[in-house]
SERO-4910 file (N, C-alpha, C, O; in steps of 0.05 Angstrom, whole numbers):
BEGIN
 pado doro    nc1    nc2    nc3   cac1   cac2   cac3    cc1    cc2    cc3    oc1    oc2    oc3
  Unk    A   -551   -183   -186   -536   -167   -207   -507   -172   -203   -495   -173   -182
  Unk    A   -495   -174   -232   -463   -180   -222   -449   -143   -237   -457   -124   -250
  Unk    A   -430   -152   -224   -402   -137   -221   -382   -137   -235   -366   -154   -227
  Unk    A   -371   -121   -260   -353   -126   -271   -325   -117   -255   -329   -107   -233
  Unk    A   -301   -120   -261   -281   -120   -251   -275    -93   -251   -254    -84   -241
  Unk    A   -296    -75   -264   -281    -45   -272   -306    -28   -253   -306     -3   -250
  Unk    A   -322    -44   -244   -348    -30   -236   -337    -24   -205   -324    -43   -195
  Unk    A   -339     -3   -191   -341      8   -165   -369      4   -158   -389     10   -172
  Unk    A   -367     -9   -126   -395    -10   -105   -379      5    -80   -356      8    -72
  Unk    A   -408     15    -72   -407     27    -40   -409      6    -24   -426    -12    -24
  Unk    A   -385      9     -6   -378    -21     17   -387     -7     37   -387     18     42
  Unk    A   -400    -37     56   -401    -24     81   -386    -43    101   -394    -65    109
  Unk    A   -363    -30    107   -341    -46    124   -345    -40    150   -346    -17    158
  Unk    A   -347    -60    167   -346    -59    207   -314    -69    211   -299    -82    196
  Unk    A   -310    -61    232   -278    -63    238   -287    -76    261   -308    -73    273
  Unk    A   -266    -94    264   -267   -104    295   -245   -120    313   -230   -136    302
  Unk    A   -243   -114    344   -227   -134    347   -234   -145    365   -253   -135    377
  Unk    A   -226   -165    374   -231   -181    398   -266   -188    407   -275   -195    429
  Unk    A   -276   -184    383   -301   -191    386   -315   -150    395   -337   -147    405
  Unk    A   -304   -134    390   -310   -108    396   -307    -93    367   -288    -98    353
  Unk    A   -330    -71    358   -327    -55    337   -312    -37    346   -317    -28    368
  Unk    A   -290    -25    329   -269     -8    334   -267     13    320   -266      8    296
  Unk    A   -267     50    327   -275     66    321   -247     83    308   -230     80    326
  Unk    A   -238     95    292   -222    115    296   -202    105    273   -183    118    263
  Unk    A   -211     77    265   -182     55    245   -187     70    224   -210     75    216
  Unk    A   -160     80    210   -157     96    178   -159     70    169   -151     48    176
  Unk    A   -178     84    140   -166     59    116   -162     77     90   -172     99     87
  Unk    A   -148     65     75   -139     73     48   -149     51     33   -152     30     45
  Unk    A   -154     53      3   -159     46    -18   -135     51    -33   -130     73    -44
  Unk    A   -117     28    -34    -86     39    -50    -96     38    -77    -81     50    -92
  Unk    A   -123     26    -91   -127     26   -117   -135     56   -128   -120     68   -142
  Unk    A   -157     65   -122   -174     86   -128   -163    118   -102   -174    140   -102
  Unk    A   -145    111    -89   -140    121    -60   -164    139    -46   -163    161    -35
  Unk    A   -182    123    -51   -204    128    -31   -196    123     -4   -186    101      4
  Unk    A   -201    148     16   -193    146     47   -220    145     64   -236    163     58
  Unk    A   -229    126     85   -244    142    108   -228    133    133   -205    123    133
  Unk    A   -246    139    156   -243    132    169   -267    110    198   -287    124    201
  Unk    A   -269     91    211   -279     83    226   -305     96    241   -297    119    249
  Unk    A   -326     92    246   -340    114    262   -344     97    296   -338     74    301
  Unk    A   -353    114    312   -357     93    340   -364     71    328   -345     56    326
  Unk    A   -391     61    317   -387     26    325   -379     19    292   -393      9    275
  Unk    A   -349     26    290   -332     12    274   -339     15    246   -326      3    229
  Unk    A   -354     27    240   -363     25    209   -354     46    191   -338     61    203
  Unk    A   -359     51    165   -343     68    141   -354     57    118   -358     33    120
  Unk    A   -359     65    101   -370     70     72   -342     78     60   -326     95     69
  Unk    A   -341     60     33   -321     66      9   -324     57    -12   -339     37    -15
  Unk    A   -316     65    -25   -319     52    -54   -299     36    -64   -277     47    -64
  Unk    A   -300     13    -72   -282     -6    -75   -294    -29   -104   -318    -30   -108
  Unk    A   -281    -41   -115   -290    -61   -136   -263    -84   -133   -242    -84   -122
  Unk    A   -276   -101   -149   -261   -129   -140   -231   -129   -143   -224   -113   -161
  Unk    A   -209   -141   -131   -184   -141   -136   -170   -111   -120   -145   -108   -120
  Unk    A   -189    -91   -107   -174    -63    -95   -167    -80    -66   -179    -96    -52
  Unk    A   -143    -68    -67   -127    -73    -45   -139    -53    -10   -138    -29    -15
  Unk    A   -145    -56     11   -149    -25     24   -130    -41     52   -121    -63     60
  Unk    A   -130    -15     60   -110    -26     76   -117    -10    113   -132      9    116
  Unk    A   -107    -19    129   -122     -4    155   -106     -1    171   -105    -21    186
  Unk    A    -94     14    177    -74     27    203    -94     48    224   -113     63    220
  Unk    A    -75     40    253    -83     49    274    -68     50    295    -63     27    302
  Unk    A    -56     71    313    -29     71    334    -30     44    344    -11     29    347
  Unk    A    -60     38    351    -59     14    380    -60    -12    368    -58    -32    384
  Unk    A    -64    -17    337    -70    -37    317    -47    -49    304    -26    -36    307
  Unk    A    -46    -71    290    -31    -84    269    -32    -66    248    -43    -44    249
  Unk    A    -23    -73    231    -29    -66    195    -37    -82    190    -25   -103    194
  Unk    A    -62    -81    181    -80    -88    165    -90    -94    134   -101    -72    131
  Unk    A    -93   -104    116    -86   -102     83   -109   -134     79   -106   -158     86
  Unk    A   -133   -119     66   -148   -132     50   -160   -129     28   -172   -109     22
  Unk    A   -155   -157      9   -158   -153    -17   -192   -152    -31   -197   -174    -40
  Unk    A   -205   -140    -33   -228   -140    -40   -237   -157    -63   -229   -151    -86
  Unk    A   -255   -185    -59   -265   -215    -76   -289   -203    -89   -303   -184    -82
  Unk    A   -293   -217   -107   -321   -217   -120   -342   -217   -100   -361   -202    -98
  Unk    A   -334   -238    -85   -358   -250    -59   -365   -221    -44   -386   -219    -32
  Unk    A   -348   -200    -45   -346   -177    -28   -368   -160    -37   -387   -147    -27
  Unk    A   -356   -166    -66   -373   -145    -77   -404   -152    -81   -423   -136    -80
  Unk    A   -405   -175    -85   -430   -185    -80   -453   -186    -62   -478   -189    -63
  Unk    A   -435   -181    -45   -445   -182     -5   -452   -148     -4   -473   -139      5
  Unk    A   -435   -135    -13   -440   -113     -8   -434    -99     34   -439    -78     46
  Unk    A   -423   -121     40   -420   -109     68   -402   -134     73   -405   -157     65
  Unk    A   -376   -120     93   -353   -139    100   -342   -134    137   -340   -112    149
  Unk    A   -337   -158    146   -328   -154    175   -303   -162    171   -296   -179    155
  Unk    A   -286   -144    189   -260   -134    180   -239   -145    208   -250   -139    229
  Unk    A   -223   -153    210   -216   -168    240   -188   -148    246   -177   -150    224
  Unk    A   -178   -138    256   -157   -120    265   -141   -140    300   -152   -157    314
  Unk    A   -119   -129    303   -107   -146    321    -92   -120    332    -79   -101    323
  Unk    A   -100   -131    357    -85    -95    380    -59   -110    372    -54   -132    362
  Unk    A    -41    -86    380    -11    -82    376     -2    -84    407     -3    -66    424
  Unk    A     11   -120    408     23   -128    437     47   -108    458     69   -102    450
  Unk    A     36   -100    483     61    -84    496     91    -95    488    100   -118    485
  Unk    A    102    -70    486    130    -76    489    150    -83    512    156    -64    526
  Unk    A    162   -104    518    169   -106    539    197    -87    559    192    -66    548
  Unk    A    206    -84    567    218    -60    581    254    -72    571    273    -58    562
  Unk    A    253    -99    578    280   -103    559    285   -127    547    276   -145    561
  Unk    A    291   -131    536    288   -152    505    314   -153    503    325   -131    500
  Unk    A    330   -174    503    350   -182    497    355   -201    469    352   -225    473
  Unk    A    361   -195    447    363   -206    429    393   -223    409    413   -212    400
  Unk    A    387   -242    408    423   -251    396    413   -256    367    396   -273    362
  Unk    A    429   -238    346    420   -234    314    442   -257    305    465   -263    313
  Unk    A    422   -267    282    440   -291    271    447   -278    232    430   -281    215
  Unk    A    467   -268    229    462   -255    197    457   -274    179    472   -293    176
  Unk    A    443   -272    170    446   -289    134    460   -279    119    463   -256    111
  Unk    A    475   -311    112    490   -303     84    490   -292     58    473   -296     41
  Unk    A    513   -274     56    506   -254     36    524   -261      6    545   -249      2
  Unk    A    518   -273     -6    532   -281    -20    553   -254    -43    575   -260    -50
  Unk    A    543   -231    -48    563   -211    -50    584   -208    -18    608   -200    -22
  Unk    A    577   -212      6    594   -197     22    620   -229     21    644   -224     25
  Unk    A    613   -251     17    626   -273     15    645   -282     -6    659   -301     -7
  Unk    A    639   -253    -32    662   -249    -58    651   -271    -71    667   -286    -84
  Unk    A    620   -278    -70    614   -294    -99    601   -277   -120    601   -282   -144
  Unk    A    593   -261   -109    583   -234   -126    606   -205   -133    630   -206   -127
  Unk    A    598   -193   -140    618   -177   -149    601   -151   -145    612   -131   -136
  Unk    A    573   -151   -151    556   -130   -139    540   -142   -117    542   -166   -112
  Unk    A    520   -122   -101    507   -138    -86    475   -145   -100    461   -125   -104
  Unk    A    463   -170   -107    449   -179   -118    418   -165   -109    411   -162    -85
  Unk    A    400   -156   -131    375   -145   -125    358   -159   -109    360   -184   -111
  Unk    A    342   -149    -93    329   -165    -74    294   -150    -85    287   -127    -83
  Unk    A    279   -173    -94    260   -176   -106    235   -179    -91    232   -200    -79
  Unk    A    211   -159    -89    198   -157    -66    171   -186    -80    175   -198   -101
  Unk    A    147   -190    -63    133   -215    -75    122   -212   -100    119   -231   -116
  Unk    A    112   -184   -104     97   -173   -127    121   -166   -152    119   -169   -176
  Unk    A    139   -158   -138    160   -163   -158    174   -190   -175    182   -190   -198
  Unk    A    175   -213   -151    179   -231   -164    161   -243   -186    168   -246   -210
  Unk    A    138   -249   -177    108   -252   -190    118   -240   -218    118   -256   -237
  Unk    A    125   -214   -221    119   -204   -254    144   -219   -257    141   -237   -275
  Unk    A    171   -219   -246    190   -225   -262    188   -258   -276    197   -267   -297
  Unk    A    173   -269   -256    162   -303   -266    142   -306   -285    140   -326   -298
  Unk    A    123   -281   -290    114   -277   -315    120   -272   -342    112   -281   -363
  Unk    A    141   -247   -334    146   -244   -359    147   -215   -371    126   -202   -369
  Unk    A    172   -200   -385    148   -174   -396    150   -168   -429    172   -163   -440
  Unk    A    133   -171   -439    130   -178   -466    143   -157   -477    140   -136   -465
  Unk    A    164   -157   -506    160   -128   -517    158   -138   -543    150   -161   -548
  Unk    A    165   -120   -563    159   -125   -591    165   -135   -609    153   -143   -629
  Unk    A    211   -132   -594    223   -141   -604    226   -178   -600    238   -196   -612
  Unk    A    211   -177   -578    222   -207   -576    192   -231   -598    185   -254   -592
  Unk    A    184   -217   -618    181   -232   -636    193   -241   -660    186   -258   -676
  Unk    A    220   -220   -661    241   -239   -676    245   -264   -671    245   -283   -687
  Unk    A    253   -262   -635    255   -293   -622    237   -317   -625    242   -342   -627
  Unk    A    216   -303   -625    193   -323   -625    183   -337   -657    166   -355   -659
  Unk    A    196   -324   -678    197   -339   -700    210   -353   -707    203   -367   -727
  Unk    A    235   -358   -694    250   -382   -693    255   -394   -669    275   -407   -665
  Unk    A    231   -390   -647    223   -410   -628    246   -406   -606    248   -420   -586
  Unk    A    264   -385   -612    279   -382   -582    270   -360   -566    287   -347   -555
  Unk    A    245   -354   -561    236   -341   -543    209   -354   -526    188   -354   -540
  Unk    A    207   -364   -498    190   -373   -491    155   -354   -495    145   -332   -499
  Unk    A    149   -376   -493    110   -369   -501     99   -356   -480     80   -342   -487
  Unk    A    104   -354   -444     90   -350   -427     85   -316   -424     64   -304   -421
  Unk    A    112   -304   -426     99   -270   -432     91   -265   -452     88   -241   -452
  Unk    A     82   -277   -480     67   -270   -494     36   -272   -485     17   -256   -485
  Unk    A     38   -298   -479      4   -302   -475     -4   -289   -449    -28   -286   -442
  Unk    A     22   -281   -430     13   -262   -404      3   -236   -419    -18   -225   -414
  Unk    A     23   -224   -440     17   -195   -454    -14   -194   -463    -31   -176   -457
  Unk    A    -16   -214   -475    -52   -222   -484    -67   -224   -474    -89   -219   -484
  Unk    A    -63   -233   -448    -99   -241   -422    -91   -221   -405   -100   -223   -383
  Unk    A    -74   -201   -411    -70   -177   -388    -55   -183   -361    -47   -166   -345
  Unk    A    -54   -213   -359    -41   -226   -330     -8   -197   -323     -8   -186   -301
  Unk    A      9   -192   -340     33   -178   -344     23   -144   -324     36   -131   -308
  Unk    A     -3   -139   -337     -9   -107   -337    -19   -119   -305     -5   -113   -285
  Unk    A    -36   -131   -302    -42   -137   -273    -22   -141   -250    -22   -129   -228
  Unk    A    -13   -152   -255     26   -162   -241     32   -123   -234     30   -109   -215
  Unk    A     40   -120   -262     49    -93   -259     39    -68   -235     49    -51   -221
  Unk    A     12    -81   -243     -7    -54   -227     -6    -66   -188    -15    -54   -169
  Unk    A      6    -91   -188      4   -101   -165     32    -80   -152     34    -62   -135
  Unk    A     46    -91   -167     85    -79   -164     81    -52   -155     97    -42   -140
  Unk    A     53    -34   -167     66     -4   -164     45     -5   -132     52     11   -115
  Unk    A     17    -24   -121      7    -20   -111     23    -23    -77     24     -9    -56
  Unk    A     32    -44    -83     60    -54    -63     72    -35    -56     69    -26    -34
  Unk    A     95    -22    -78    112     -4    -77     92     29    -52    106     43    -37
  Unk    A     65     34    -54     56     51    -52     46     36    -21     52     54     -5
  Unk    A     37     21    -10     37     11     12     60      9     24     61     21     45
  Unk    A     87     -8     16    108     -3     27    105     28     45    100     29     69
  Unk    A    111     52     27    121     76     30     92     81     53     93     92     75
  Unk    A     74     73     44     52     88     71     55     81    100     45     90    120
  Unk    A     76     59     97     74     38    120    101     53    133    104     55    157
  Unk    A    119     64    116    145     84    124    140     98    133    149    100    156
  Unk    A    119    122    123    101    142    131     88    147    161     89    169    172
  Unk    A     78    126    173     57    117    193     79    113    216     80    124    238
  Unk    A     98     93    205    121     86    231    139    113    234    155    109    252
  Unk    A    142    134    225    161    154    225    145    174    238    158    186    255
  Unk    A    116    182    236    103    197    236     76    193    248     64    180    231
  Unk    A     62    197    267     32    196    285     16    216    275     22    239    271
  Unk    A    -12    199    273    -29    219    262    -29    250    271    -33    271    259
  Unk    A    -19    242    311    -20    274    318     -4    293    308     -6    318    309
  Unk    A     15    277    296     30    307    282     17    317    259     15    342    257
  Unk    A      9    303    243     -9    315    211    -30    332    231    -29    357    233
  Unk    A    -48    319    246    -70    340    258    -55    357    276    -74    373    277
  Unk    A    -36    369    291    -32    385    312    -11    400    295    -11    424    292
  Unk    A      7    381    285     29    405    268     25    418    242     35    439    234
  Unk    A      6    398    226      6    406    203    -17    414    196    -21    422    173
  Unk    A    -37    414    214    -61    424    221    -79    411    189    -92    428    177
  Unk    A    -78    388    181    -94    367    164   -116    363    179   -115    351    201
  Unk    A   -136    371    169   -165    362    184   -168    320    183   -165    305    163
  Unk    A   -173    313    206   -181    281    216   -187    273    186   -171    258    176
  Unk    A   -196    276    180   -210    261    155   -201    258    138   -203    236    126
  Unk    A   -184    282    127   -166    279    104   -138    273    104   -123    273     84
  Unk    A   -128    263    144   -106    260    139    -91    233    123    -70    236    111
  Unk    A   -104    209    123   -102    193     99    -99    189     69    -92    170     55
  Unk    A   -109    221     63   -114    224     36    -79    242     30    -64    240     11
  Unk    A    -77    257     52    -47    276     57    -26    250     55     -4    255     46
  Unk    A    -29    237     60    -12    209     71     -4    192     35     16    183     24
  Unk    A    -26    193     30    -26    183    -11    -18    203    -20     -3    198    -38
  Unk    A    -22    231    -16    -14    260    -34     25    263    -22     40    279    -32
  Unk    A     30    250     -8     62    258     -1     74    240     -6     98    244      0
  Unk    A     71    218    -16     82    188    -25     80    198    -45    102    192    -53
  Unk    A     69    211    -64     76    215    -86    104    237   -101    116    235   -122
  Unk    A    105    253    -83    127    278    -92    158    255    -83    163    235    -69
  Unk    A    166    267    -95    196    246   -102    224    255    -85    244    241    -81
  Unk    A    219    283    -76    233    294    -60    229    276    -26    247    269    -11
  Unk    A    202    273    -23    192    271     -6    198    241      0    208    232     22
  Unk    A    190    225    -25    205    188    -21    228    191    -16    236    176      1
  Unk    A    241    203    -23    270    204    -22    282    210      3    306    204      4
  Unk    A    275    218     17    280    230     46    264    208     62    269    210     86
  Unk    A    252    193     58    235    176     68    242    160     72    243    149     94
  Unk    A    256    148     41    272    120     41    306    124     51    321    105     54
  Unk    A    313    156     55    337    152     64    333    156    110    348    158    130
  Unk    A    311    155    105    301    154    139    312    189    153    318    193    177
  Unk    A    313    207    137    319    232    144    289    244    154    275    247    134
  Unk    A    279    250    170    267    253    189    263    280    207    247    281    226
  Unk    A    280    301    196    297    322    202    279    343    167    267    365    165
  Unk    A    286    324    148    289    340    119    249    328    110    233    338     94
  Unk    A    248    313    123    217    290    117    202    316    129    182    323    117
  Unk    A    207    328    146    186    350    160    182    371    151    160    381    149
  Unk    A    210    386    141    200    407    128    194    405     94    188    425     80
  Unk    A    197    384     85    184    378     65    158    366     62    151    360     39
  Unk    A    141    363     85    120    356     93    104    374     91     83    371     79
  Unk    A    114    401    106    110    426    112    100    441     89     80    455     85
  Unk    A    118    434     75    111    447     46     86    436     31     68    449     21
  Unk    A     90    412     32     67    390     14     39    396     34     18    394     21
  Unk    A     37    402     59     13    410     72      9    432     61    -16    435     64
  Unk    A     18    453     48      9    481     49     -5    472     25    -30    475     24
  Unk    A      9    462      3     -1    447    -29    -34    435    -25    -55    440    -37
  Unk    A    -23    413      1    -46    399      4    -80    412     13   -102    404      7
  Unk    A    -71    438     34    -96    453     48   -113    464     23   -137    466     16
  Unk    A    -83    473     13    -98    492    -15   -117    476    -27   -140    485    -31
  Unk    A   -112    455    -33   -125    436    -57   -154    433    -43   -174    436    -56
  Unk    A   -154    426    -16   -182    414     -3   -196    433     -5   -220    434    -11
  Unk    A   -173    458      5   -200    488      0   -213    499    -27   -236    505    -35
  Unk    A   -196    499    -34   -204    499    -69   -220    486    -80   -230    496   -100
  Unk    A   -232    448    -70   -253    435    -79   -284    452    -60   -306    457    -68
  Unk    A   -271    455    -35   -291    463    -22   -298    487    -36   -318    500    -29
***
């Protein structure tokens, strides 16, 4: 039986490293933000369909980010490879070489946007609008974001840009913050602290303190979005 691109299957993902199943690894679903977590011998059930991004963090682990294939979905069961996170050494001496900045060098006048991969991608596509078929009737508007607007390639790009943008911030999240604080301070039950983790990337107060690395203002606005968040889980329950 096949799989359309819109259809959700139940995965059955094993985590592993070093030739060992690994217990305890969060994963997120940045598409559908489906959360679990690992059980002892490495495994988790989620729901996923072709093209969902999920992604897998763990204190002692890399970051992790796999894109879910047809072949996946087909298989119905996926082994997942994770890479411990190498000691740090006691002192590291480093000599930084800057790259050139072409605003700090006065060829720019502002400092020039810096374009993440999913960002670039749409901007090389294209974004169609309505007006630019004036252009296109006298042939000064190129053909490629039209025919991207038409096979959906533009809306896909797009949905990549916001999925990025939403991994970025989880990955802010994780390095600022240890699970033990959501479970010990904010008293988020294990299971749903992943799902707390997608529910606070969303409030804008909260990015915002995030992306300015305030850390101080990130907590008690945390504080708050836990009380939001308990309510909500109790309220389904």
């Amino acid at each position: 039986m096949l799989f359309s691109q819109s259809q959700e299957k139940l995965l059955l993902i094993k985590v592993m490293a070093d030739g060992n199943y690994v217990g305890g690894i969060n994963v997120v679903n940045l598409v559908n933000e489906k959360s679990a977590v690992t059980d002892e011998k490495g495994e988790f059930f989620i729901s996923a369909k072709e093209d969902d991004l999920l992604v897998f963090s763990a204190i002692n682990f890399e970051y992790k980010r796999k894109i879910i294939s047809k072949e996946d979905i087909l298989a119905g069961a996926i082994t997942v490879n994770v890479i411990p996170k190498t000691t740090s050494l006691d002192e590291v001496e480093i000599t930084k070489y800057k790259d050139l900045d072409a605003f700090e060098l006065g060829i720019l006048e502002t400092p020039a946007k810096r374009y993440t991969p999913a960002e670039r991608r749409l901007r090389t596509a294209g974004d169609f609008k309505p007006v630019h078929l004036v252009g296109l009737l006298f042939g000064q508007f190129p053909l490629d974001p039209v025919l991207n607007a038409i096979n959906g390639k533009t809306k896909r790009l797009k949905k990549e840009v916001q999925i990025e943008q939403q991994e970025f911030l989880l990955k802010k999240v994780e390095d600022m913050f240890q699970d033990d604080y959501f479970l010990g301070h904010l008293k988020i039950p294990e299971n749903y602290i992943q799902g707390f983790k997608l529910y606070s990337i969303g409030d804008e107060n909260f990015v915002r303190l995030l992306e300015d690395k305030n850390k101080i203002k990130s907590e008690f606005e945390l504080a708050r979005l836990s009380r939001e968040y308990l309510k909500l889980i109790s309220d389904e329950n």
